[in-house]
C-alpha positions as CSV (number, residue, x, y, z in Angstrom):
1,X,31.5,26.8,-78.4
2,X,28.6,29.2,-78.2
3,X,26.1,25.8,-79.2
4,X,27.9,23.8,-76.4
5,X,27.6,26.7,-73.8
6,X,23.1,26.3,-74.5
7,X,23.5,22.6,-74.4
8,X,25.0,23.2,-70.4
9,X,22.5,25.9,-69.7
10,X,19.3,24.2,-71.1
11,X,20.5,20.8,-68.9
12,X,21.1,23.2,-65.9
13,X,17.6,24.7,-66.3
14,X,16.4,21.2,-65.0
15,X,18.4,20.1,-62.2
16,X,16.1,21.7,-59.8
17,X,13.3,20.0,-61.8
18,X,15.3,16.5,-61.2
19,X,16.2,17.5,-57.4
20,X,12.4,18.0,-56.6
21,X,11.6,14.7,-57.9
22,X,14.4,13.1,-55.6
23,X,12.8,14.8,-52.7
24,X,9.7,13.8,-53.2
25,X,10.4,10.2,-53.9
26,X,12.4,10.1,-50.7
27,X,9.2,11.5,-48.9
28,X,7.0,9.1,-50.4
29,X,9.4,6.7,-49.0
30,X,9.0,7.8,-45.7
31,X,5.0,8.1,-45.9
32,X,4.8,4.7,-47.1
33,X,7.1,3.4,-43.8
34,X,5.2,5.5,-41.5
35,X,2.0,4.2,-42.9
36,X,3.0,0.6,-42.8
37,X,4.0,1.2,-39.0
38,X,1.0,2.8,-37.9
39,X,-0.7,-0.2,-39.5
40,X,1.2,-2.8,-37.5
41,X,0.2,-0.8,-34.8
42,X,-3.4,-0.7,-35.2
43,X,-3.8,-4.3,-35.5
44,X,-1.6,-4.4,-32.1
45,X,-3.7,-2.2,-30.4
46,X,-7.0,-3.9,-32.3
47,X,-5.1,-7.8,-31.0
48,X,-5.1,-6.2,-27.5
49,X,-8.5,-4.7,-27.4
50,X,-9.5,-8.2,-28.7
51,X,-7.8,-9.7,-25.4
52,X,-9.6,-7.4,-23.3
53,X,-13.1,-8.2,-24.9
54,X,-12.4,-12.0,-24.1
55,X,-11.0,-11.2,-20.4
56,X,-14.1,-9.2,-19.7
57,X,-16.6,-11.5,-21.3
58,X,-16.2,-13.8,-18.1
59,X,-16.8,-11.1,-15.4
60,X,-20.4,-9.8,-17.9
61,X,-22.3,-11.7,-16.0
62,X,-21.4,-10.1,-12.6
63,X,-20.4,-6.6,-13.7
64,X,-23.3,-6.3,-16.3
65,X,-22.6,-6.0,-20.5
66,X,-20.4,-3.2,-21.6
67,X,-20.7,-0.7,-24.8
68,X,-17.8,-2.0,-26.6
69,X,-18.3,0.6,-29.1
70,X,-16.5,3.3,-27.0
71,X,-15.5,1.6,-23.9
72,X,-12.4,-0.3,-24.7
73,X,-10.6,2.0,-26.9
74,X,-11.2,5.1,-24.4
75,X,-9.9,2.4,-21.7
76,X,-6.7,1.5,-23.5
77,X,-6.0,5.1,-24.7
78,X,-6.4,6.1,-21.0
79,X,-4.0,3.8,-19.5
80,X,-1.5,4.2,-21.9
81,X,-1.7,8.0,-21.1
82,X,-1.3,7.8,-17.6
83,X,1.4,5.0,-17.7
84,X,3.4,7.0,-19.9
85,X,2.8,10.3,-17.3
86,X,3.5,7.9,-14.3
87,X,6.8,6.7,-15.7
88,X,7.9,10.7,-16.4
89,X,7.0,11.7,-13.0
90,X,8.6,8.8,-10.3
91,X,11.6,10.2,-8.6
92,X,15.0,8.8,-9.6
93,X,15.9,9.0,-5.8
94,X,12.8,6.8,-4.8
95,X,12.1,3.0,-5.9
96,X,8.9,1.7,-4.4
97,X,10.0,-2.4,-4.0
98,X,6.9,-4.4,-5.6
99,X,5.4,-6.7,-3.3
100,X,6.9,-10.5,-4.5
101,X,3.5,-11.7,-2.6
102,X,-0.1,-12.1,-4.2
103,X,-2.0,-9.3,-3.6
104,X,-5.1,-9.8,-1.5
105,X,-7.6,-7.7,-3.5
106,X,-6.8,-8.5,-7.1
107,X,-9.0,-6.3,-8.5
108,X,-6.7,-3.3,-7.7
109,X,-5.8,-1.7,-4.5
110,X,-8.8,-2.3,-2.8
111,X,-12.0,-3.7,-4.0
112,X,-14.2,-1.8,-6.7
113,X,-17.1,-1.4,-4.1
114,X,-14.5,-0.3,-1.8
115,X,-12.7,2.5,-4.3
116,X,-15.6,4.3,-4.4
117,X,-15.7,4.5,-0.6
118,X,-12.4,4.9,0.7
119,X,-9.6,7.6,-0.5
120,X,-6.1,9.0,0.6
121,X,-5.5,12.3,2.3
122,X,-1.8,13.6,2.1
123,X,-0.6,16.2,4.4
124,X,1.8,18.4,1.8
125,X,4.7,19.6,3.3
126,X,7.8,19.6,0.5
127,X,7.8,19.4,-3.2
128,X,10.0,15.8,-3.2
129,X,8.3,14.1,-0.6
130,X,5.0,14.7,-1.9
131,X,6.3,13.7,-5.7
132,X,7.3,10.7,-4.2
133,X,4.1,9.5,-2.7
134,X,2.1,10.3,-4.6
135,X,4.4,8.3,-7.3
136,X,4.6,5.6,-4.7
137,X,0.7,5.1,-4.1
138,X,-0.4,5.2,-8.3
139,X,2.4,2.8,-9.0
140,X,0.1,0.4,-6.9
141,X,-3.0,1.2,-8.2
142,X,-4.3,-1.5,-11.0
143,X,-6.2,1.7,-13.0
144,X,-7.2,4.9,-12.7
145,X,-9.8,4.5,-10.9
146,X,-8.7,2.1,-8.8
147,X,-8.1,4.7,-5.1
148,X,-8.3,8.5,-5.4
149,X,-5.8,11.0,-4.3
150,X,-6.5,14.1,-2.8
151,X,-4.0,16.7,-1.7
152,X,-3.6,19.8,0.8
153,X,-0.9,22.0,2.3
154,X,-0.3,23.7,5.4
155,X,0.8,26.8,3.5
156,X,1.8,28.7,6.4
157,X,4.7,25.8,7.6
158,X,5.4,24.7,4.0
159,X,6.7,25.7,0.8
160,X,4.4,24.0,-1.2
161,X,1.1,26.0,-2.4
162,X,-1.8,25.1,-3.7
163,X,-1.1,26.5,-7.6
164,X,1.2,23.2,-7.1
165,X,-1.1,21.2,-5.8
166,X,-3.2,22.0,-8.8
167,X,-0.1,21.1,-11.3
168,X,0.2,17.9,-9.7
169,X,-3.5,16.9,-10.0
170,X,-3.5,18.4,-13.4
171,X,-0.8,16.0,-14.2
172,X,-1.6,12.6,-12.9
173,X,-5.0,11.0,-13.0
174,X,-7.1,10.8,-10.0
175,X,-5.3,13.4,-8.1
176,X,-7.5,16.3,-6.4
177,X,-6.1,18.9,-4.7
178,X,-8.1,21.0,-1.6
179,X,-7.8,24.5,-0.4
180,X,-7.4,23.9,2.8
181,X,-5.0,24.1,5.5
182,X,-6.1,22.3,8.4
183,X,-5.9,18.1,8.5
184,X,-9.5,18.1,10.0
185,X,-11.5,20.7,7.5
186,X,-9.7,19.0,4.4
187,X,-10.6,15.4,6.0
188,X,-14.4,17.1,6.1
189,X,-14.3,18.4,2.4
190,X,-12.9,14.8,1.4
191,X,-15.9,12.6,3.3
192,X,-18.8,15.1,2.9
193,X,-17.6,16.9,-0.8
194,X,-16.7,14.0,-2.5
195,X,-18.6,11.6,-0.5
196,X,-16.2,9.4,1.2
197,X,-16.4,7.4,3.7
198,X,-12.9,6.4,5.2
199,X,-9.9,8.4,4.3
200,X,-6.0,7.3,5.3
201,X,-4.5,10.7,6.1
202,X,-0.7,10.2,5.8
203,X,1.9,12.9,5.9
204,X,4.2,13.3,2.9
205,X,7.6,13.1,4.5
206,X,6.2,9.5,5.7
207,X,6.9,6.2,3.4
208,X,4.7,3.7,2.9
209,X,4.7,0.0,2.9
210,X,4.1,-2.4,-0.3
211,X,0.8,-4.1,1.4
212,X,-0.5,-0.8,3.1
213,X,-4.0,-0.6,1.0
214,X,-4.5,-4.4,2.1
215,X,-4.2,-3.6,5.2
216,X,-6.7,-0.7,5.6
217,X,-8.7,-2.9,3.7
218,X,-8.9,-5.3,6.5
219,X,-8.7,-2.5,8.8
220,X,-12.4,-1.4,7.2
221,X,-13.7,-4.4,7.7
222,X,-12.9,-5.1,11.6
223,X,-14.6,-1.4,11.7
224,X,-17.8,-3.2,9.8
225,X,-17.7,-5.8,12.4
226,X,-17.0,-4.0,15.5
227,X,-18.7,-0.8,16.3
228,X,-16.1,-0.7,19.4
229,X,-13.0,-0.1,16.9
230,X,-13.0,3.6,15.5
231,X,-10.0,3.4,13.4
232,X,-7.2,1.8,11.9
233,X,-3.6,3.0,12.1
234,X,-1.2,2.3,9.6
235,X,2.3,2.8,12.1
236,X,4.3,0.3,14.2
237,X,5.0,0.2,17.6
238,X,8.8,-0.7,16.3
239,X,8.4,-3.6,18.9
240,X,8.2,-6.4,15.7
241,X,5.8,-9.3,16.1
242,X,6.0,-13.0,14.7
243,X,3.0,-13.8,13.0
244,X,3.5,-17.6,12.9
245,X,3.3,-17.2,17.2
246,X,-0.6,-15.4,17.1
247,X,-2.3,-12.3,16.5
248,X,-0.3,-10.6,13.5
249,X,-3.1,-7.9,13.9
250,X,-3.6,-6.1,17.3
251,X,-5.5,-3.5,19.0
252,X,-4.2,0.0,20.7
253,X,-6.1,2.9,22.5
254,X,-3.2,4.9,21.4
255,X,-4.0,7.6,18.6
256,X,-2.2,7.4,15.7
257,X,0.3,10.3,14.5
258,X,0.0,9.3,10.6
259,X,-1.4,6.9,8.5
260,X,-4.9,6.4,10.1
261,X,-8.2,6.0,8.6
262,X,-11.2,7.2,11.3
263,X,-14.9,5.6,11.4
264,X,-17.1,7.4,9.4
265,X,-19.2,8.6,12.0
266,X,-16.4,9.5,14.3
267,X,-14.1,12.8,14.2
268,X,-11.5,11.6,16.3
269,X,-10.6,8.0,18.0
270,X,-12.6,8.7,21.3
271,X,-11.2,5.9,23.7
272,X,-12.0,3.2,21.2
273,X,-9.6,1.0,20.1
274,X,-7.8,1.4,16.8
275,X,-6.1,-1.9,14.7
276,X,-2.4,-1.6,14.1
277,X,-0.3,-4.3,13.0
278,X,2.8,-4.3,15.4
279,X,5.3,-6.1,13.8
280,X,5.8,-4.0,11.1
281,X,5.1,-0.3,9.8
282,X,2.4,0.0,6.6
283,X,3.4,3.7,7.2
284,X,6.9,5.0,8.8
285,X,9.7,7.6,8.8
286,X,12.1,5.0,7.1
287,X,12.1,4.1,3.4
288,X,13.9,0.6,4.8
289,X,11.0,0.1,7.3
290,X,8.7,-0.2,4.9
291,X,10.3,-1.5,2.0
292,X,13.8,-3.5,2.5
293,X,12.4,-5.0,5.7
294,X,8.7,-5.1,4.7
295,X,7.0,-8.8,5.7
296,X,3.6,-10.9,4.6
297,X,0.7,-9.7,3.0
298,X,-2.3,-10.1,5.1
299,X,-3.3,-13.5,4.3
300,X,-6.7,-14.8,5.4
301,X,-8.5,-12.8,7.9
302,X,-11.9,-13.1,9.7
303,X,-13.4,-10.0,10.6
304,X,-15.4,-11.5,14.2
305,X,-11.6,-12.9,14.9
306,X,-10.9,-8.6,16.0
307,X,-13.9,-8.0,17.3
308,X,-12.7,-6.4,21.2
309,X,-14.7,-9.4,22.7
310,X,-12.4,-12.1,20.7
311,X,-9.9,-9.9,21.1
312,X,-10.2,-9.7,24.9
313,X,-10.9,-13.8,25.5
314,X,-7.9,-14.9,23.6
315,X,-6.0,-12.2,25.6
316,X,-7.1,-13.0,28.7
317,X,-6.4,-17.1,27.8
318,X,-2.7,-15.9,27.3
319,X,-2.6,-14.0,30.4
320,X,-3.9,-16.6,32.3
321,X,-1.6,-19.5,31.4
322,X,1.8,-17.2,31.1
323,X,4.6,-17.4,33.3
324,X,4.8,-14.1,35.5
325,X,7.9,-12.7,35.5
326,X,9.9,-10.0,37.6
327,X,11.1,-6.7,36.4
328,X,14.6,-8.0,37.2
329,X,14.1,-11.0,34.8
330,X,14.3,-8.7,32.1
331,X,17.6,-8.9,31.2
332,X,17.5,-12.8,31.9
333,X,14.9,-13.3,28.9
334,X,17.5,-14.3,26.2
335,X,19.0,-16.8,27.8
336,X,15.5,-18.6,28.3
337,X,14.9,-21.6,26.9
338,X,11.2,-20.4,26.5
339,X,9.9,-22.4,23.6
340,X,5.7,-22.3,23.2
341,X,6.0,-20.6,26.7
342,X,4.1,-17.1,27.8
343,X,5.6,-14.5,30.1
344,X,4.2,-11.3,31.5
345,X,6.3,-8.6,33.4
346,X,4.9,-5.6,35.7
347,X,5.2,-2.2,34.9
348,X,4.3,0.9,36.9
349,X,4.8,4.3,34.8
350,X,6.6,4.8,31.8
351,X,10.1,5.0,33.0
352,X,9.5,1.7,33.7
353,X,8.7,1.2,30.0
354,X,11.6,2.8,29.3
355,X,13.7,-0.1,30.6
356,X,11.7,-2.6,28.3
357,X,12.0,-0.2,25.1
358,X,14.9,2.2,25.9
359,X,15.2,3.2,22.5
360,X,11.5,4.1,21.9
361,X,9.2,6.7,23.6
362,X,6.3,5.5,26.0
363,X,4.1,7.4,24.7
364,X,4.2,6.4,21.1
365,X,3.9,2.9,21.9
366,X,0.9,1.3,21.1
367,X,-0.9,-0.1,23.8
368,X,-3.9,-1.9,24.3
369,X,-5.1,-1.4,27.9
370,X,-2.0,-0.8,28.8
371,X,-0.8,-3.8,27.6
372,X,2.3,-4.0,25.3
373,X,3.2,-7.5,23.3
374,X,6.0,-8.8,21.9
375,X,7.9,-11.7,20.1
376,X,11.2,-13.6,21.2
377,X,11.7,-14.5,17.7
378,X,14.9,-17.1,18.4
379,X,12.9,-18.8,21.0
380,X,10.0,-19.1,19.6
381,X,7.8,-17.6,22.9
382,X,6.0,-14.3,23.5
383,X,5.8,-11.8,26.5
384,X,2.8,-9.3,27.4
385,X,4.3,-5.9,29.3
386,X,1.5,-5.1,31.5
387,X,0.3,-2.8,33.6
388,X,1.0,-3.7,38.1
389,X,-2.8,-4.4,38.4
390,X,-3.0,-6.7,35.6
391,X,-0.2,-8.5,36.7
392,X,-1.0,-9.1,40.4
393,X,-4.8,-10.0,38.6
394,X,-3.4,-12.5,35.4
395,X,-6.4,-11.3,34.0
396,X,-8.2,-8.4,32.4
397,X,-12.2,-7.6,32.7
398,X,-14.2,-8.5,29.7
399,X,-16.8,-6.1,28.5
């Protein structure tokens, strides 16, 4: 008995002996999987860097040769970062519809050149709206790089302060935030700071559309072409326009409440025209404005075809071969058979206006001399809104 009693206590002596070697084969186990994963991973990452080295090898000659000791790897690590930081941050309320159409820059949001040049402003007012922006704007860009961010509150109308600001840039890549409170000192720190020349100053509460950077891309270049145009405004008249009928683009004297990116040289629009594009918002109150209803990409576009001459000869070419109408015709227009036709109606002061647009404010529209156009979309004709003296002239004076 006593023999069989050492027998149990000598075997017992080395079960923890025998449990520790379970353990650590187990371990091993899992150090072997874990190695052979981040293997298969490497030569992933090594098959995709490979893919990048081939895609770039086309554009050396243009861009110059590249260190590919450090460049591609920093590159990938980078984007994988801030995809992975992008994804955590978009709003589950929001959903920023992808544009189904080619983009016009395919470089990224706007041209490389053009990057470095041009930047967004946002007007911080709320927590949420400025989340979803922001989240709204970097789901467009193509990398980092591609169009800065920069941030600033009112502090005394908001409840959003700059210590957030600074979590927000902290947060998401080429996001900068600007202790200021004023619109026009933070669009100063922006252009002479950080040596920009355009910025789009938007407001956060404000949604924008999926071809907005396009369009201030073309916007820049009618401002390259026309020293008569000071800015570009990214709002809609709410009066929509058929682009297959003429100018998709148009010109307004009317400022511009958000979304507008100023000359360079100017602080404010002056009396010089701004381009809009009418028939829909790039920037607007309403998330289905700008997304559900959103239209075309800007296709092709000539700079020279907006210059204010062009502008004013193709104008006055419609003006003179329209179709005058009375004030009382108004109401008559639908029932038109006014195919490939041109109509223009009088107005005086903006009640009259008000009987064209009654569910928009006369002085938000935008006008260009006074002159408001529109689109019968059923009948496939247009009708300019202009002012008495225009109307009794059929003609406006070139400059």
């Amino acid at each position: 008995m006593i023999e069989t009693q050492k027998h149990s206590t000598k075997y017992f002596l080395f079960f923890p002996f025998i449990i520790s070697i379970l353990i650590y084969l187990v371990w091993f186990k899992v150090l072997h999987q874990r190695q052979v994963t981040l293997i298969e991973n490497i030569n992933v990452l090594n098959e995709k860097i490979s893919n990048i080295e081939k895609s770039l090898e086309k554009y050396a000659q243009k861009f110059g040769n590249f260190d590919n000791n450090d460049f591609f790897v920093t590159e990938v690590i980078n984007i994988k970062l801030f995809e992975k930081k992008r994804i955590l941050l978009q709003p589950k309320h929001y959903i920023d519809t992808p544009s189904p159409f080619p983009r016009m820059v395919s470089d990224g949001i706007l041209p490389i050149e053009n990057s470095k040049v041009v930047a967004v402003l946002i007007e911080s007012t709320n927590q949420n709206d400025t989340e979803r922006l922001v989240n709204s704007i970097v789901s467009q860009r193509k990398s980092i790089k591609d169009l800065e961010i920069f941030l600033f509150t009112p502090t005394d109308e908001s409840g959003v302060s700059f210590e957030m600001l600074k979590t927000w840039a902290n947060s998401i890549p080429g996001v900068n935030p600007i202790n200021e409170t004023k619109r026009s000192t933070a669009l100063d720190d922006v252009i002479s700071k950080h040596g920009k020349l355009y910025a789009i100053t938007i407001i956060d509460h404000k949604h924008i559309g999926d071809d907005f950077a396009d369009f201030y891309y073309v916007g820049k270049l009618a401002m390259e072409a026309d020293e008569n145009i000071s800015g570009v405004c990214g709002e809609s008249n709410g009066i929509w326009q058929d682009r297959t009928m003429g100018d998709v683009l148009w010109l307004s004297d009317t400022e511009c409440e958000s979304g507008a990116m100023i000359h360079p040289e100017l602080k404010s629009y002056s009396e010089s025209p701004v381009v809009i594009r009418p028939e829909m918002a790039r920037i607007g109150n309403s998330e289905k404005a700008v997304t559900e209803e959103s239209s075309w990409n800007i296709d092709k576009f000539y700079p020279d075809m907006i210059t204010t001459g062009s502008f004013d000869i193709r104008l006055n070419l419609d003006l003179e071969r329209a179709d005058r109408k009375m004030k009382a015709d108004w109401r008559l227009l639908e029932t038109f058979n006014c195919k490939n036709t041109i109509y223009t109606f009088p107005y005086e002061n903006d009640k009259d206006l008000e009987t064209f647009f009654p569910n928009s404010k006369a002085e938000n529209l935008h006008k260009y001399r006074g002159i408001l156009s529109i689109s019968i979309a059923e009948h496939q004709c247009r009708a300019y809104i202009v002012p008495q003296h225009f109307y009794d002239k059929q003609v406006i004076e070139l400059v």
